[in-house]
C-alpha positions as CSV (number, residue, x, y, z in Angstrom):
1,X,110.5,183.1,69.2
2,X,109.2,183.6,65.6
3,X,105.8,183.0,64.5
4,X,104.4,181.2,61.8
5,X,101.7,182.6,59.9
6,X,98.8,180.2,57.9
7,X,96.7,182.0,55.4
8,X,93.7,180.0,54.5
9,X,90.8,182.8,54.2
10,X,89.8,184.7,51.1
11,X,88.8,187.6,53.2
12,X,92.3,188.1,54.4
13,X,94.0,191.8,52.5
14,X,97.7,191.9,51.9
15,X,99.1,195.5,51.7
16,X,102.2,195.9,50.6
17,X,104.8,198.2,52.7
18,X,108.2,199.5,52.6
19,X,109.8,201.0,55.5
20,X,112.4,204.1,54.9
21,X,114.8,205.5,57.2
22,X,114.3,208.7,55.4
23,X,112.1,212.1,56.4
24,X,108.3,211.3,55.9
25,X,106.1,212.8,53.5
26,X,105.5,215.6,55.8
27,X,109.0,216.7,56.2
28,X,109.8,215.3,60.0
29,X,112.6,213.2,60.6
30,X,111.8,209.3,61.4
31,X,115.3,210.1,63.8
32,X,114.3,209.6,67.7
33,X,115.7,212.9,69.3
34,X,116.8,211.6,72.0
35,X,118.5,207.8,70.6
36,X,120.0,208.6,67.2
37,X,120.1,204.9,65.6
38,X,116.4,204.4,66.5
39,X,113.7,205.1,63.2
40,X,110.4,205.5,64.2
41,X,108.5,203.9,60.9
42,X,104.7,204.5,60.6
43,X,101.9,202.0,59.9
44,X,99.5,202.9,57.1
45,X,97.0,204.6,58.5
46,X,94.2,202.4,57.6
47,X,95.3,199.3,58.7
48,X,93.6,200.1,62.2
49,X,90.0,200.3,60.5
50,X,90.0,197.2,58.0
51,X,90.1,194.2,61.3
52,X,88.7,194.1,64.7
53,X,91.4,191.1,64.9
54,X,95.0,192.1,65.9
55,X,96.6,192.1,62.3
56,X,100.0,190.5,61.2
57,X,103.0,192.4,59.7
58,X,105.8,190.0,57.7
59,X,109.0,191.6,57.4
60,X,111.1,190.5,54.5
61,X,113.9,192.2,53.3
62,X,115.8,194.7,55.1
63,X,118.5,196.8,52.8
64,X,120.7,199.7,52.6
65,X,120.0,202.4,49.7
66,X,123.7,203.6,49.3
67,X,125.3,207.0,47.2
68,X,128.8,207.1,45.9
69,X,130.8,208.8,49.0
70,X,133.9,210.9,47.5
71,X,136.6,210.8,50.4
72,X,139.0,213.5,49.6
73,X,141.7,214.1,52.5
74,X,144.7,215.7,53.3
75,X,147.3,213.5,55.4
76,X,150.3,215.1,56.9
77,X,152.9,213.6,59.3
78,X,155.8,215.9,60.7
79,X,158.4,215.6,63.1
80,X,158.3,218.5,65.4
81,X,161.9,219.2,67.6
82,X,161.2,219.8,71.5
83,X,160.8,223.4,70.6
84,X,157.6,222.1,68.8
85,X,158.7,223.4,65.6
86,X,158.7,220.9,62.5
87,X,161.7,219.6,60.9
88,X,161.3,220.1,57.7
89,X,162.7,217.5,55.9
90,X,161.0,214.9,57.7
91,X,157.1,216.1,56.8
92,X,155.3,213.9,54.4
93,X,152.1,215.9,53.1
94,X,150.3,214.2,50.5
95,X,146.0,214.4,48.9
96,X,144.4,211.3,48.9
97,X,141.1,210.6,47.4
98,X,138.7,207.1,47.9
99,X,135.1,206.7,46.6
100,X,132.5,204.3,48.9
101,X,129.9,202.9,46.7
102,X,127.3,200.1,47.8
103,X,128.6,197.6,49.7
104,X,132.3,199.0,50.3
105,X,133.2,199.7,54.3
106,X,136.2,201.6,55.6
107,X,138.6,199.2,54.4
108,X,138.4,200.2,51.0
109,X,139.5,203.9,52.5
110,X,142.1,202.6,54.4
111,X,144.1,200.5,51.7
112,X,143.8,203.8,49.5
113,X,145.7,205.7,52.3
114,X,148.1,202.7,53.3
115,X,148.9,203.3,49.7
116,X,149.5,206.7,48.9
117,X,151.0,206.9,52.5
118,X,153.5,204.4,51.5
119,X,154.3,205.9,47.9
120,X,155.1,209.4,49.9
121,X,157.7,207.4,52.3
122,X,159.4,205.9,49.0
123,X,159.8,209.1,47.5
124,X,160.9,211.4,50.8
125,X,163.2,208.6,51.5
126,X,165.1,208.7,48.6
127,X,165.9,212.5,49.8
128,X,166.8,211.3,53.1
129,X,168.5,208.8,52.7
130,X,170.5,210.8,49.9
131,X,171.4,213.7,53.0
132,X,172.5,210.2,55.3
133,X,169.0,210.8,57.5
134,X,167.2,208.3,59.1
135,X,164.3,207.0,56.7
136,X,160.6,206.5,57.4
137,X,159.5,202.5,57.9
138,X,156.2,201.6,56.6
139,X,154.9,200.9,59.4
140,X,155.8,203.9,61.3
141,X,152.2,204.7,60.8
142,X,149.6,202.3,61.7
143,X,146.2,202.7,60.4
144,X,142.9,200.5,61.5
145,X,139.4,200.6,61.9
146,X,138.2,198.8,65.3
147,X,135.2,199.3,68.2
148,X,136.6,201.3,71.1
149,X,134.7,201.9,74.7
150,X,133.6,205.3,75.1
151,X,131.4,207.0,77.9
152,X,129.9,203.5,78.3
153,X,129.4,202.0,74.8
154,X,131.1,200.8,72.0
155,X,131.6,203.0,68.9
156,X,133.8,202.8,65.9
157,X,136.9,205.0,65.2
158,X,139.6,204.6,62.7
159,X,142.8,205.2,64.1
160,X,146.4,206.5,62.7
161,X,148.8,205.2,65.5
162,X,152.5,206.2,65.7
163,X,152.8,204.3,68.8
164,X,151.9,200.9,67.9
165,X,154.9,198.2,67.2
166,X,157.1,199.9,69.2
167,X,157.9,203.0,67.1
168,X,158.3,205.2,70.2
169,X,161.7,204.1,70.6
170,X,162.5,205.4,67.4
171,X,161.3,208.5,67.4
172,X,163.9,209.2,70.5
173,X,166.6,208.5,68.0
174,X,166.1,210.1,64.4
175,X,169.1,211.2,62.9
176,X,168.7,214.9,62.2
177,X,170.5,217.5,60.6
178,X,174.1,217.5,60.7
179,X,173.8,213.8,61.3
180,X,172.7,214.2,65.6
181,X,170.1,211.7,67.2
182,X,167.7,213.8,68.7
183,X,163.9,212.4,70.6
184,X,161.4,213.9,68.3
185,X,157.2,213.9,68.3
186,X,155.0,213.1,65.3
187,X,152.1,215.4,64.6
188,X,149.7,213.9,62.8
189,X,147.0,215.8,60.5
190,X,144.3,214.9,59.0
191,X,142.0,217.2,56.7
192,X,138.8,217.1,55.7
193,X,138.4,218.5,51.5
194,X,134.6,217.0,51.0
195,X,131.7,217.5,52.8
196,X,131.6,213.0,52.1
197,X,134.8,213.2,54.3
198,X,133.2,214.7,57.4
199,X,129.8,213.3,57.0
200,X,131.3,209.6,56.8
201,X,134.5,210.0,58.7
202,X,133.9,212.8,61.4
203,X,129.7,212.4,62.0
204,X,129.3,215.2,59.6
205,X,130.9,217.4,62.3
206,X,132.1,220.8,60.9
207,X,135.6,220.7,62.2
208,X,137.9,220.8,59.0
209,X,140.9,219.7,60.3
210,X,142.0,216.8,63.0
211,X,145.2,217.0,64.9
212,X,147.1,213.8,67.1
213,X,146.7,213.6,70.6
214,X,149.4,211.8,72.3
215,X,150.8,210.9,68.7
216,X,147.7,209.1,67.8
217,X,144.6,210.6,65.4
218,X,141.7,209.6,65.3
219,X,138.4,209.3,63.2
220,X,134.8,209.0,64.5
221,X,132.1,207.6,62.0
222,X,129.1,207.1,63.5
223,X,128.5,203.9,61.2
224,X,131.1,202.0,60.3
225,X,129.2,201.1,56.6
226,X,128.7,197.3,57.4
227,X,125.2,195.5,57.2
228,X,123.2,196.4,60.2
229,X,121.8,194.4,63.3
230,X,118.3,195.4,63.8
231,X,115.7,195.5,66.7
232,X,112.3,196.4,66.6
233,X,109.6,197.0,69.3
234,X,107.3,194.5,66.9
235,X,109.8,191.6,67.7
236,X,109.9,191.9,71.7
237,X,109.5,188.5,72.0
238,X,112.6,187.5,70.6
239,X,115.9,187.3,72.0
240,X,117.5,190.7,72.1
241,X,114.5,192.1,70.0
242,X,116.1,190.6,67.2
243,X,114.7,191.7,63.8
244,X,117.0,190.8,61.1
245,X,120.2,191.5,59.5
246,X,120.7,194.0,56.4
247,X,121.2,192.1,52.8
248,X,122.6,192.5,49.7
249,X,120.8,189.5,48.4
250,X,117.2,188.4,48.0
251,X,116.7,185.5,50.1
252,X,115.7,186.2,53.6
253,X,112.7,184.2,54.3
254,X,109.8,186.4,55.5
255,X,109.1,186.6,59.3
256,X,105.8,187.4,60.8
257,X,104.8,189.5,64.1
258,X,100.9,190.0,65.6
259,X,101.2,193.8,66.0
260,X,97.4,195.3,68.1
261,X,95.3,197.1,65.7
262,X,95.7,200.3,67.5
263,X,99.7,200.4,67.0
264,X,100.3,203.9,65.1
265,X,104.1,203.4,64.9
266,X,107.3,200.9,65.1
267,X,110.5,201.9,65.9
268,X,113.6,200.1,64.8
269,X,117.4,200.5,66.5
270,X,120.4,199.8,64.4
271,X,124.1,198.4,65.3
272,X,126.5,197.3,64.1
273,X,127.0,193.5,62.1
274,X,130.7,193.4,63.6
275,X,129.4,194.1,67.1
276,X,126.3,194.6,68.3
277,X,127.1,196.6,70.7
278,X,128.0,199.8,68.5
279,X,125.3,202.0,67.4
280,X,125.0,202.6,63.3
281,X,123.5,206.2,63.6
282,X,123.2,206.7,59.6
283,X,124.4,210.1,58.1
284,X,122.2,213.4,58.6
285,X,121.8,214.0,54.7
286,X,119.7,211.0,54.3
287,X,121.8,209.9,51.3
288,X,122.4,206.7,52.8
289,X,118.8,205.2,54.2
290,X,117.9,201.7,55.3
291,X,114.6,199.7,53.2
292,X,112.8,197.6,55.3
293,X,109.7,195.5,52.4
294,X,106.9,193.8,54.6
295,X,103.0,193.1,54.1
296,X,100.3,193.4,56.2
297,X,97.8,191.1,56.5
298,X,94.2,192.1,57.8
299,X,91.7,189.8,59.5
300,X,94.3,187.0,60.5
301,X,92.5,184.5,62.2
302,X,94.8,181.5,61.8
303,X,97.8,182.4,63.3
304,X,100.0,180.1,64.8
């Protein structure tokens, strides 16, 4: 449960805090090595010396410092024969470009591709269906962002599915040159023109280019860019070590924790707002960090 804090002494010091996600003064990482959403944050180092009493840390608002992300991708779809070779009138190859500022997730991406994705099927269809081809639906390419199990937990992928609504039956009869049906398999490509695009999209993984498996690509971000569900080892005595959600707004009400005077360090563990069950493990450059504002309070005596 949460505690109430009652200030009625003169003696008791505020200090003022603010808790980064970022690489400390001295150059080491606040990352745990070994669970990558979990900050270790440090106390001031003379809070310890000020109260023999245990003293009282309120956390107030918890925030995301976010940079302009440039996505810029290359999308192709082909149509390879059972040779594996690709029919070239059927490949749609098109640059796409999104920028992610404060407060935009995934989506924003995805309605830029469904877009230019869709403009490239209006204008290779006018070719097609000029040569008496079969045309490319809309849908043929299904694009989402959703939680997925994986060794055990939950982590977010967006996904570019050729499968979905039942499109495998048509790919078995595309009309191809010289006007025969033939069964043919997308290939799906997606690459990578920004070191943005791998850091958000791919975990900052160096592989340039991402090719379907089973006619299905995928995307791994490591966060999916929504507001955060955090646990701290300062609130173990509420449910699920429940610390607070990430804001865009000023309003949380403060919340305070007795934390023993001889506590050097907190750690916090981030997941995700959309389920809490997926890790937010925040990009390696440190461009996007999470803000956590508190005070300290000394000599508490009247807590409650």
């Amino acid at each position: 449960m949460t505690h109430q804090l009652i200030l009625t002494e003169k003696k008791e010091f505020p200090q003022e805090v603010c808790f980064r996600t970022t690489t400390d003064q001295h150059g080491k990482s606040r990352r745990d090595p070994l669970i990558p959403n979990r900050y270790w944050l440090d106390l001031p180092h003379n809070w310890s010396a000020q109260t023999k009493a245990d003293p009282v840390i309120g956390i107030g608002e918890i925030y995301f410092n976010e940079c302009i992300r440039h996505i810029d991708y290359r999308f192709k779809l082909e149509l390879t024969n059972w040779h594996g070779d690709p029919i070239n009138e059927y490949t749609i190859d098109f640059i796409g470009h999104s920028f992610l500022s404060r407060g935009d997730t995934f989506q924003k991406f995805l309605i830029n591709f469904i877009k230019n994705y869709n403009n490239a099927i209006d204008t290779l269809n006018i070719t097609l269906e000029s040569l008496s081809l079969t045309t490319y639906n809309n849908y043929d390419v299904i694009s989402t962002m959703n939680y997925y199990e994986e060794n055990g937990e939950m982590v977010p992928k967006i996904v570019f599915d050729t499968t979905d609504n039942g499109n495998n039956e048509k790919w078995n009869s595309i009309k191809i040159g010289g006007g025969i049906a033939e069964a043919v398999t997308p290939k799906l490509t997606f690459t990578f023109r920004s070191d943005d695009s791998r850091i958000v999209l791919n975990g900052g993984l160096s592989s340039d280019i991402i090719i379907s498996s089973l006619n299905i690509l995928k995307l791994r971000p490591q966060w999916d860019r929504t507001n955060v569900y955090v646990k701290s080892s300062i609130s173990s005595l509420t449910e699920n070590q429940f610390l607070g959600y990430s804001r865009s707004n000023s309003s949380t009400r403060v919340k305070y924790y007795r934390v023993s005077n001889d506590t050097k360090r907190i750690w916090i563990e981030l997941y995700s707002s959309r389920d809490i069950r997926a890790r937010s493990i925040l990009p390696e450059d440190e461009l996007d960090f999470l803000m956590i504002e508190g005070v300290i309070y000394f000599d508490a005596k009247n807590f409650i």
